[in-house]
C-alpha positions in Angstrom: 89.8 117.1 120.7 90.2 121.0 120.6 89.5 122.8 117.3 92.2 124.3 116.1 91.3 128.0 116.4 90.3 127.0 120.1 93.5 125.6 120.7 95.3 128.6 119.2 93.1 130.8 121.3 94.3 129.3 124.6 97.8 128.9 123.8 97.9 132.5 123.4 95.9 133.8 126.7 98.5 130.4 128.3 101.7 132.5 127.2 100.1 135.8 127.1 101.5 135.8 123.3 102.2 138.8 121.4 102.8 136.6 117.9 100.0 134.5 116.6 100.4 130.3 116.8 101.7 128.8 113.7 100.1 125.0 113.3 102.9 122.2 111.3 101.5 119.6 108.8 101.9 118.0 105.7 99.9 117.0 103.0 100.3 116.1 99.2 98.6 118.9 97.5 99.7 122.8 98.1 97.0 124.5 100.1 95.4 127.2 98.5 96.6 130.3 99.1 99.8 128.8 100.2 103.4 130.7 99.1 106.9 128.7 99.3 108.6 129.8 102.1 111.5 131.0 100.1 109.0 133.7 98.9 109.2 134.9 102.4 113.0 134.0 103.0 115.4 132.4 101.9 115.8 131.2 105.8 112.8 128.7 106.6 113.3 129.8 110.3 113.1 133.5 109.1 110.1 132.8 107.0 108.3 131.4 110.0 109.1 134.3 111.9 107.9 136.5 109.6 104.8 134.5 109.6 104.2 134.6 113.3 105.2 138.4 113.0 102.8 139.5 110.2 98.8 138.6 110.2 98.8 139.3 106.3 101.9 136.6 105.8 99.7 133.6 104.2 100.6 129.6 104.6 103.9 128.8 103.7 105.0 125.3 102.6 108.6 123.6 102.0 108.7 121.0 99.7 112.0 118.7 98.2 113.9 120.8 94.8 113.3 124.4 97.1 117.3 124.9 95.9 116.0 128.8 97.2 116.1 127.4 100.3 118.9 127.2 103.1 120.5 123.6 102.4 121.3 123.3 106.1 116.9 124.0 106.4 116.5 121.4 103.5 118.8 118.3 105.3 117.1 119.0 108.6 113.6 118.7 106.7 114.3 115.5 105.9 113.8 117.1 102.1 117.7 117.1 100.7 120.9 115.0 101.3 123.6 117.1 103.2 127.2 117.7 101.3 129.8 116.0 102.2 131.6 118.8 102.8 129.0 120.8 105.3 130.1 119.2 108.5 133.1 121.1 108.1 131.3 124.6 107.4 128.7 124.7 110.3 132.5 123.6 112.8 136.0 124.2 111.7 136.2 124.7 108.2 138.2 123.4 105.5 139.9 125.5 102.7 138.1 123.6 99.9 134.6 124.1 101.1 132.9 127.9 101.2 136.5 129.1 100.6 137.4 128.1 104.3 134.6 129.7 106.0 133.3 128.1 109.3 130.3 128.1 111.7 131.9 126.7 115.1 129.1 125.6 116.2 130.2 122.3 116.8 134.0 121.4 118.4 134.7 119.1 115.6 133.2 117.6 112.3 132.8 114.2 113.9 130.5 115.7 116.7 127.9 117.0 114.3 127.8 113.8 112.2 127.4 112.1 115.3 124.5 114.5 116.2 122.9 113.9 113.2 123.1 110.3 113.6 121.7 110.3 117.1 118.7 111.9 115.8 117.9 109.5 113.3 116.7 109.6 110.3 114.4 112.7 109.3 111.0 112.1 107.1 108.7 114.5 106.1 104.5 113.1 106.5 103.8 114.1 103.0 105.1 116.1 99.9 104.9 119.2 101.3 105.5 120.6 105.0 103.3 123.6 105.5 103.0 125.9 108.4 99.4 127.6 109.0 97.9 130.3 111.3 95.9 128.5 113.9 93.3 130.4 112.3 92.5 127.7 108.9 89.7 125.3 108.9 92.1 122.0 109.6 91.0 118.9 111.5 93.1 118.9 114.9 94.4 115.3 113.7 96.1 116.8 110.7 97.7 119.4 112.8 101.5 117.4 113.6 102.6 120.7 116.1 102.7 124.3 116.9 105.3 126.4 117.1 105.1 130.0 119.4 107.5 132.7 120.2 107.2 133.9 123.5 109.5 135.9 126.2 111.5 133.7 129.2 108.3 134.6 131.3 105.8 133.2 128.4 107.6 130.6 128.2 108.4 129.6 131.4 104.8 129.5 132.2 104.2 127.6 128.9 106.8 125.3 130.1 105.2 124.7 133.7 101.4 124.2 131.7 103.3 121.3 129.3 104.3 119.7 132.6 101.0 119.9 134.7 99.6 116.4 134.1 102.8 114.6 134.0 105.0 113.6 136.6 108.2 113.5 134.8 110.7 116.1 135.9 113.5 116.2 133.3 111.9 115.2 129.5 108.8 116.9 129.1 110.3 120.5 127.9 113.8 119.9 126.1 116.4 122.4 125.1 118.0 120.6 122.2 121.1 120.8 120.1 120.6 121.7 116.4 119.2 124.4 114.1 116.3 126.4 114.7 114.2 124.9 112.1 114.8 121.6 113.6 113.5 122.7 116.8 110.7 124.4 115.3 109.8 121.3 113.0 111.2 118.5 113.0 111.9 117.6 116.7 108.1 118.1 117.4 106.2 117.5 114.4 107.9 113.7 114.6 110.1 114.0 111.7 113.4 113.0 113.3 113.6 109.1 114.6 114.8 109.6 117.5 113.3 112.5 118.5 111.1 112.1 122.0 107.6 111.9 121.2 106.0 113.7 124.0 108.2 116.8 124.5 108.5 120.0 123.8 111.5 121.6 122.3 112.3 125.1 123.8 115.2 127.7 122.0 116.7 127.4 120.1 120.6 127.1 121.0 121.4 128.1 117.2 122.9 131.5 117.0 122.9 132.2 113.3 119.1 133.1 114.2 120.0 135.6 116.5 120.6 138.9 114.1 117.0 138.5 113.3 115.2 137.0 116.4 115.1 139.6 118.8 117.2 138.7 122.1 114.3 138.8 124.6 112.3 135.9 122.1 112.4 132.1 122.7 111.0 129.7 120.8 108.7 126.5 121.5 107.8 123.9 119.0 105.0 121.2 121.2 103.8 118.0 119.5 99.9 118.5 119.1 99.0 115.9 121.4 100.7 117.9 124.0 99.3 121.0 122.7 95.9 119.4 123.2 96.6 118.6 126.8 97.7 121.9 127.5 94.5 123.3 126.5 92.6 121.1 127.8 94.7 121.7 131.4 94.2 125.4 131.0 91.4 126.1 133.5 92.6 123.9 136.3 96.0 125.0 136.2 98.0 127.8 137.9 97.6 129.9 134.9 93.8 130.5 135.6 94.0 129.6 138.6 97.0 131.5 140.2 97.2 134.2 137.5 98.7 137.5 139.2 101.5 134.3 140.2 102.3 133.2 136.6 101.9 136.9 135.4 102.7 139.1 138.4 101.0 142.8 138.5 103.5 144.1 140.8 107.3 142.9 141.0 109.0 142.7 143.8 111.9 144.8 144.1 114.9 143.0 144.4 117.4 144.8 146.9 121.4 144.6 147.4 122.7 142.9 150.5 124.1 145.4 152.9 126.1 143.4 155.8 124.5 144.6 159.0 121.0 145.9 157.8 119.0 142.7 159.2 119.5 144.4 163.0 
């Protein structure tokens, strides 16, 4: 396997990134050197940002009783029970809950217990959940996944690397439904039951990230065995191979159609 400063290494030249790799995985003891994430922000996405964002931002972890937390972040960690009542806040509300206030991001309260449902049950590998610069002395078969923020370019090349060995059209990069923790975290560190094993999860489709996450960012959580095979495909694939293809020196200028110019 690749170490894990390897890895990080190629997963940046890969999507030319501008923010450093965070690695996902859990253990029973807090690192040392290792800060809640509520230290960071309140928001666990945020945090994780921030992380990514700031060479200086040490190890955070998320563990079970972080009330400083954002509940919504807690439930999709597997690491707190939702309220009853928060199916109605993150779709149409109901005056007894937040004083009325609502999300819409689901059509109806049924829909996002049904989402919930379909993605099974969500448990954590160990007391604590902690997310790393690619940079720590960890074995690669403790690392669970690796989240990046990238542009659509990065990440449509990251996207075409995560499908270069595979002959599977439609499941090997996923845009899923849900909060952006969840497809940071959970989706491909193999929290959630139901969540496909072997894909990546690009976003996120959660706007309550987007006064912080800068519009031209996406995000891309990839299972580590994934991760490994995309480094390991690095040299043989277009991104070596075809470079001034996957990142063009010159653009070509796209021109308006003008009926009758082609004679």
């Amino acid at each position: 396997m690749i170490r894990l400063e390897e890895l990080g290494r190629r997963l940046t030249e890969a999507g030319r990134l501008k923010l450093r790799p965070l690695c996902v995985y859990s253990t029973d003891e807090i690192p040392d050197g290792a800060v809640p994430s509520y230290t960071v922000d309140r928001c666990i996405a945020k945090s994780i940002y921030i992380s990514a964002s700031f060479e200086e931002t040490p190890s955070i972890y998320i563990e079970a009783g972080h009330e400083q937390c954002c509940t919504g972040g807690m439930v999709w960690m597997g690491l707190a029970e939702p309220h009853p009542k928060l199916k109605y806040f993150v779709t149409i509300g109901t005056p007894d809950f937040h004083g009325g206030a609502a999300e819409h991001l689901k059509a109806t309260p049924e829909l996002f217990d049904e989402q919930r449902k379909r993605a099974g049950k969500i448990t954590p590998h160990g007391k604590y959940i902690v997310i790393a610069p690619c940079t720590y002395d960890l074995e690669p078969e403790t690392v669970r996944s690796f989240i990046v923020f990238a542009g659509s370019e990065q990440i449509r090349n990251l996207c075409g690397l995560a499908q270069f060995s595979n002959s599977d059209p439609f499941f090997k990069t996923v845009i899923p439904g849900g909060p952006i923790c969840a497809t940071m975290i959970a989706f491909p560190a193999g929290m959630a039951e139901n969540a496909p094993k072997d894909s990546s999860y690009v976003g996120p489709v959660d706007p309550t990230g987007n006064p912080w996450l800068p519009p031209e960012l996406m995000i891309m959580g990839i299972p580590s065995r994934l991760a490994q095979q995309m480094g390991a495909d690095l040299e043989e694939s277009f991104i070596r191979k075809r470079s001034k293809i996957a990142y063009p020196e010159n653009r070509i200028a796209i021109k308006p159609y003008i009926k009758g110019a082609e004679k």
